[in-house]
C-alpha positions as CSV (number, residue, x, y, z in Angstrom):
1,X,45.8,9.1,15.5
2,X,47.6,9.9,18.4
3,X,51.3,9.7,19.4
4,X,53.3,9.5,23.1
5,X,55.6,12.1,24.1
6,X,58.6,12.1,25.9
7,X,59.5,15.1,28.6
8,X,62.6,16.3,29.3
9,X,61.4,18.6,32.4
10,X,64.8,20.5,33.2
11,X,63.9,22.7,30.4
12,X,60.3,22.4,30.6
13,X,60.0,20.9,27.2
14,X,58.3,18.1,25.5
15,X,59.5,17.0,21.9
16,X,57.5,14.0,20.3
17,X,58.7,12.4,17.5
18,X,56.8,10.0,15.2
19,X,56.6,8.4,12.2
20,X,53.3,8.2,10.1
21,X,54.2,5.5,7.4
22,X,50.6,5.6,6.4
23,X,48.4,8.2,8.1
24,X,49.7,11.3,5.7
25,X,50.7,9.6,2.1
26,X,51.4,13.3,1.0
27,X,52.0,16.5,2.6
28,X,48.9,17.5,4.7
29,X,47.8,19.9,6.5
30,X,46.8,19.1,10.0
31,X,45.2,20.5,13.3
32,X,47.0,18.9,15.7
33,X,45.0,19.3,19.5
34,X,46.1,17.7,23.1
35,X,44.0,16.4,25.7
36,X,45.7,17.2,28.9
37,X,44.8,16.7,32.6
38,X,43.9,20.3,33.9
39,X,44.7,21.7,37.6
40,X,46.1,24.2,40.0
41,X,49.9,23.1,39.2
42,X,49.6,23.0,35.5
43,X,51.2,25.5,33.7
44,X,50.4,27.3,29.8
45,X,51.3,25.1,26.7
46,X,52.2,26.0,23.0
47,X,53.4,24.1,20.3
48,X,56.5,25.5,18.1
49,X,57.8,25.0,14.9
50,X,61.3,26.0,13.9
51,X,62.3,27.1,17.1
52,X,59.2,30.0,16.4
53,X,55.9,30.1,18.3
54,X,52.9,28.0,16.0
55,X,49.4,28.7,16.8
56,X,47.7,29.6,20.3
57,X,49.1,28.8,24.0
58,X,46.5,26.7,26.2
59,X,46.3,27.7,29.6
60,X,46.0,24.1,31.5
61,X,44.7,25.6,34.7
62,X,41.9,25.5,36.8
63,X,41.1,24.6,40.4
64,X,40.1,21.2,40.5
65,X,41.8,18.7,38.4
66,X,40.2,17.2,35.4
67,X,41.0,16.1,32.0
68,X,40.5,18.4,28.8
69,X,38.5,18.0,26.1
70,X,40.5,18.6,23.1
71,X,42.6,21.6,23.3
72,X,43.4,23.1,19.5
73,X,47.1,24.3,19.7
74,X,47.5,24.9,15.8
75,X,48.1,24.0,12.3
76,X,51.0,22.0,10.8
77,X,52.1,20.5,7.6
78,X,52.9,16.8,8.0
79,X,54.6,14.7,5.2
80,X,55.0,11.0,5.3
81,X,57.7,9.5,7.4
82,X,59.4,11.5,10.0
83,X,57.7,14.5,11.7
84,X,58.8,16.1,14.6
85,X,56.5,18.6,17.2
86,X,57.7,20.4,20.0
87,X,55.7,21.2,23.1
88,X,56.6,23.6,25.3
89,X,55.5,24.9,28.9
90,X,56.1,28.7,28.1
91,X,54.9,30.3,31.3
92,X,51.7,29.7,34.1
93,X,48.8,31.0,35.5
94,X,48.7,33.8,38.1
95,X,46.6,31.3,39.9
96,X,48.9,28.2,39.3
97,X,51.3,26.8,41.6
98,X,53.6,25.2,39.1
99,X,54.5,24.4,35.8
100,X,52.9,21.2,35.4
101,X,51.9,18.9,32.3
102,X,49.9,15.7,32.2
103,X,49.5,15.0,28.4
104,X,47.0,12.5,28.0
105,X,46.5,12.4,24.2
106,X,48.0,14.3,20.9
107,X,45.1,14.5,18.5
108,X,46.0,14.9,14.5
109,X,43.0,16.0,11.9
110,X,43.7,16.4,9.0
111,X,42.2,19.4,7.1
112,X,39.8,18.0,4.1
């Protein structure tokens, strides 16, 4: 399923917080992936866990805008009830011309 973030942009940050009452009955492991709009003011995304880096940075530029497919950022163990994933814009492009996210979709698979 997917999930909707909220931004706090003074920071550059984006922490979502959801609550899967069904989707993960137990603890699970689970590659979470974003779709995200691509462009030449987006800036490089990573997902953290504990305040510690978790997986690999996506850089979200390119010249002409478009929208990802889906964009692996790492692995995470999700239990039921209340799990929280933080998002952050840790840097940009040489090419970019800002620090810019358009999150379209967070993507979680579980790992059979």
């Amino acid at each position: 399923g997917s999930k909707t973030c909220q931004y706090s942009w003074p920071n550059m940050n984006c922490s979502c917080r959801f609550t899967n009452r069904n989707a993960f009955a137990r603890l699970s492991s689970v590659i979470i992936s974003v779709k995200a709009v691509r462009g030449p003011e987006q800036g490089i995304l990573r997902m953290f866990q504990r305040d510690l880096p978790a997986g690999e940075a996506v850089n979200l530029f390119a010249e002409e805008r478009n929208v990802s497919e889906a964009l692996p950022l790492g692995i995470q163990e999700m239990k039921k009830g209340d799990n929280l994933l933080f998002l952050h814009l840790v840097g940009k492009d040489a090419r970019s011309k800002g620090f810019g996210l358009d999150l379209v979709e967070i993507i979680f698979e579980r790992i059979k």
